[in-house]
C-alpha positions in Angstrom: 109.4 -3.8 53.2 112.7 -5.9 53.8 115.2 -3.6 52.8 118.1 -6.2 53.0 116.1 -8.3 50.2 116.1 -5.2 48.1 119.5 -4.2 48.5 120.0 -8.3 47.9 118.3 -8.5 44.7 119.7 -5.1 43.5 123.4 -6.1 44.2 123.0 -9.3 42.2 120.4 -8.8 39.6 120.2 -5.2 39.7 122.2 -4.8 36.5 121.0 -7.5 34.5 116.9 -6.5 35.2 118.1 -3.0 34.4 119.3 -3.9 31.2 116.2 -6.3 30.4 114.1 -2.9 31.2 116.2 -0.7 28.7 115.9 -3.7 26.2 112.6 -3.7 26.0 112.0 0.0 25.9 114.2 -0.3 22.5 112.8 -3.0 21.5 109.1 -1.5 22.6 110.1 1.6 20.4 111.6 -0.2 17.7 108.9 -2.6 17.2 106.4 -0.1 17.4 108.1 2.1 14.7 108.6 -1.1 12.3 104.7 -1.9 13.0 104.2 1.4 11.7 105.9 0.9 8.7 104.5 -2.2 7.7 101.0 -1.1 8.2 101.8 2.1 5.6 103.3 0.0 3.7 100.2 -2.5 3.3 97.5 0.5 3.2 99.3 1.8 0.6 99.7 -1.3 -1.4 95.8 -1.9 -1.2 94.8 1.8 -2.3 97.1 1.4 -5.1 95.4 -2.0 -6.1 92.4 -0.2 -6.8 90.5 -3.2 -6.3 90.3 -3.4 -2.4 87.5 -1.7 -1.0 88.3 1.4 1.3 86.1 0.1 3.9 87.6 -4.1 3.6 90.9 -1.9 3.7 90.9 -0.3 6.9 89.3 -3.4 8.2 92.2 -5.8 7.2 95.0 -3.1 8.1 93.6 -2.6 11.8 93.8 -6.5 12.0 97.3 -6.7 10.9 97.7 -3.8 13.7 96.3 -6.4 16.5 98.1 -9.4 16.0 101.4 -7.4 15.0 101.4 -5.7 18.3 100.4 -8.6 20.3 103.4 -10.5 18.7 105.7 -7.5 19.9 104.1 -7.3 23.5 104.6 -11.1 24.2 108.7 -10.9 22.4 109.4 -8.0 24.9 107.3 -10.5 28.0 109.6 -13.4 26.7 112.9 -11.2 27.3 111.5 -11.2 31.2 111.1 -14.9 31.2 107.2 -14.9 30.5 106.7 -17.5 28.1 103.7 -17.3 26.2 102.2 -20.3 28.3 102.5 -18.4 31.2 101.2 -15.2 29.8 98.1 -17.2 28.8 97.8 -18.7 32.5 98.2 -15.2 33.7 95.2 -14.2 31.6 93.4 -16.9 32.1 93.6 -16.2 36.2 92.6 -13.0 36.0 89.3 -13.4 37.0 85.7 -13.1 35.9 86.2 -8.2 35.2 88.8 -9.7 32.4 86.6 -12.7 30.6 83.4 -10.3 30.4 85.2 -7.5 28.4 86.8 -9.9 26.6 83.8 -11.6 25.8 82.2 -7.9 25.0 85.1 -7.3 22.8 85.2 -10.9 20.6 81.4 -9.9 20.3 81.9 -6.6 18.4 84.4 -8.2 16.1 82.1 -11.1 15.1 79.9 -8.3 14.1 82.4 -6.5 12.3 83.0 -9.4 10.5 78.9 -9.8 9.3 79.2 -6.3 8.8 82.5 -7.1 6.1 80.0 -9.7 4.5 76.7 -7.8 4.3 78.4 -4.5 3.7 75.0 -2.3 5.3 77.5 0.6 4.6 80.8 1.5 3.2 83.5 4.5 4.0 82.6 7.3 2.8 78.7 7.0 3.4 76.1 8.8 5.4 74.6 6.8 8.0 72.3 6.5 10.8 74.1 3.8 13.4 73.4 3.3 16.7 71.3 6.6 17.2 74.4 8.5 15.8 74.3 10.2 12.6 77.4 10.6 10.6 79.9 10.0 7.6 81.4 6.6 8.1 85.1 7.2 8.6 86.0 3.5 9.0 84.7 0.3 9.8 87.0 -1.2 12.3 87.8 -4.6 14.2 85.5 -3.6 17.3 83.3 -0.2 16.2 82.7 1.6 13.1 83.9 5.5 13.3 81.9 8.2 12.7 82.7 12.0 11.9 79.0 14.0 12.8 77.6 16.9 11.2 79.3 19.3 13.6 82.5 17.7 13.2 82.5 15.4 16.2 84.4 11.9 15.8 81.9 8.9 17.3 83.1 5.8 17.3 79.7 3.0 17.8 80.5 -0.8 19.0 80.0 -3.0 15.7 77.8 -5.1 18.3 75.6 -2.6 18.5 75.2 -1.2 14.9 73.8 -5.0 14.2 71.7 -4.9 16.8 69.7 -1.9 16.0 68.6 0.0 12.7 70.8 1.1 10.4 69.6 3.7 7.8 72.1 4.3 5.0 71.3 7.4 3.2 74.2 7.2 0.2 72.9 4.1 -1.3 70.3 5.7 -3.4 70.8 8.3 -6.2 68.6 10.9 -4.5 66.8 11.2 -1.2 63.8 13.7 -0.4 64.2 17.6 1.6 60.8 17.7 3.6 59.9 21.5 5.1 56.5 23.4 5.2 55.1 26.5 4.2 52.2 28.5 5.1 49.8 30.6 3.7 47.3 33.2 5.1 43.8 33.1 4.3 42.6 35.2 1.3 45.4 34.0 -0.7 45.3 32.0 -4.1 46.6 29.1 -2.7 46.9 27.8 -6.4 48.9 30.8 -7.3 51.3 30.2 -4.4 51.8 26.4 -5.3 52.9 26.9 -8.7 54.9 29.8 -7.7 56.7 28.5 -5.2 57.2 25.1 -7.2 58.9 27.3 -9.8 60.9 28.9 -7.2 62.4 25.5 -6.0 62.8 23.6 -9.5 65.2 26.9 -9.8 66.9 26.1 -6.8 70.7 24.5 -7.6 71.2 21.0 -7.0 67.3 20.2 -7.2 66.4 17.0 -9.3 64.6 17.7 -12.0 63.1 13.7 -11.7 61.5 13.3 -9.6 59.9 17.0 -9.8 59.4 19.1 -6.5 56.4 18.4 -4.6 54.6 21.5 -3.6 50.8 20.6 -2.4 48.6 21.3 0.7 49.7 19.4 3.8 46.8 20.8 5.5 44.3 23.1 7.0 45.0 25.6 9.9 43.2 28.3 11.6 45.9 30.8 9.8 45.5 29.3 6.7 46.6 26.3 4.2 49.8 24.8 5.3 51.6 23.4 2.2 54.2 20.3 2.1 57.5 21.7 -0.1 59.6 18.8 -0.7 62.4 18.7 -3.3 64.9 15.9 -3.8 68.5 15.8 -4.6 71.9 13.8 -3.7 72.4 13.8 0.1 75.8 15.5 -0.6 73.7 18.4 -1.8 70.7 17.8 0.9 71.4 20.9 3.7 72.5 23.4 0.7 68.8 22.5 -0.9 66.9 22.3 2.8 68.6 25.9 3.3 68.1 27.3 -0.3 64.2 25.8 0.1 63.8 28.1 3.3 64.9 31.0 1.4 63.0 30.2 -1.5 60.0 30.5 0.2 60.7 33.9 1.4 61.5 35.7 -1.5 58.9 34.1 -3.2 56.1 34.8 -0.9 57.9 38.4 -0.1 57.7 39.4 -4.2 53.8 38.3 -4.5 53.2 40.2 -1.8 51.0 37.7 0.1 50.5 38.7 3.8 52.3 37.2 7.1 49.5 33.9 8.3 48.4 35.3 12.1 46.7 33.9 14.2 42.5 34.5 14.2 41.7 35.8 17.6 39.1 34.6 18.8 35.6 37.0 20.4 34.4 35.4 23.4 30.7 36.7 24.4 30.4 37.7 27.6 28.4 35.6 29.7 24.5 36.9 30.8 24.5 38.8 34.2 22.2 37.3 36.8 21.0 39.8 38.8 22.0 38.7 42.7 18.6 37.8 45.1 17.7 40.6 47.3 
């Protein structure tokens, strides 16, 4: 290092870079508080409106947050002599690492934007996206946010959700709660279907059309295996799935019917051969 250059450029410019540097800290914090404000300022115009879309909403404020804070980052580069020419050079020259992820990145918001326009999904929902499973928080310029079951935030690449299957289970009025039961031979199996259907069309939150169905799934060794499936709202489904589990328990419990086990099975012994002499 040529410590007379430093103490060169210190002694004459030292002062007026300083003073660019503190500028544009202030102006850094400034901007960033005034970006602030204007994007509260637009979300809550549009939720007052009533007639923007949650989900077009968060879309169009998160854009606003782009382009506001690239306007801010190129006035504090201008205060430093980088005009936006030269900024774009600089970008331009950094190499192939930059252009990929940039590439990557103008891909997920071209998906976002068919995502705006076929609207597969809207906040609020329950969703399947990318192999995730969650309540759609919001769909944003590059990936839509998730919040998972066990309260996990996920956030998938828009790129991605359009690529691959997306299962949306708030769009119809009621979905279906699939789980099994079993009974052990001996048992009126007729008596335990219309029991246990009673037992389940009792059951809060269960939709009365379509009705519960309760009928054999199949045969096993300990006896008939029987498909319980009610239906409700998918805000309700895990309190029914639950309440459907316990259903079955008190039910089978009060009629008394035995635990299914296992037949064992007698194995006759083989015929002795007596050795050769």
């Amino acid at each position: 290092m040529n410590t007379e250059a430093v103490w060169t450029f210190l002694s004459t410019q030292g002062a007026d870079f300083g003073l660019k540097v503190l500028g544009a800290i202030a102006a850094w914090l400034v901007g960033r508080w005034l970006i602030g404000f204007a994007l509260r300022f637009v979300r809550v115009g549009l939720e007052r409106g009533r007639r923007v879309d949650p989900t077009l909403s968060h879309y169009l404020v998160s854009i606003l947050s782009v382009l506001l804070n690239i306007v801010l980052i190129l006035a504090i580069l201008d205060m430093f002599g980088v005009k936006t020419t030269s900024f774009a050079a600089l970008l331009a020259g950094a190499g192939l690492a930059i252009g990929t992820a940039w590439g990557g990145l103008l891909t997920h918001f071209a998906a976002g934007v068919f995502l705006q326009v076929l609207r597969p999904y809207k906040v609020g929902d329950y969703v399947t996206i990318g192999g995730v499973n969650g309540t759609v928080q919001e769909l944003g310029l590059f990936g839509t946010t998730l919040i998972t079951p066990d309260n996990v935030t996920a956030t998938v690449g828009n790129n991605k959700v359009l690529s691959d299957t997306i299962q949306n289970f708030s769009t119809l009025a009621f979905r279906r709660v699939d789980t099994t039961a079993k009974v052990a031979n001996g048992v009126d199996v007729n008596q335990a279907i219309e029991l246990l259907r009673q037992a389940v069309q009792a059951i809060p939150n269960v939709a009365t059309q379509p009705p519960p169905d309760v009928e054999i799934l199949q045969f096993t060794p300990e006896g008939p295996l029987l498909a319980v499936r009610p239906y409700t709202h998918t805000d309700h489904y895990w309190q029914v799935y639950f309440d459907t589990h316990k259903a079955i328990v008190k039910t089978f419990g009060a009629a008394g019917y035995p635990t299914p086990e296992t037949p064992v099975l007698h194995r006759t012994a083989p015929d002795t051969v007596p050795k050769p002499a």
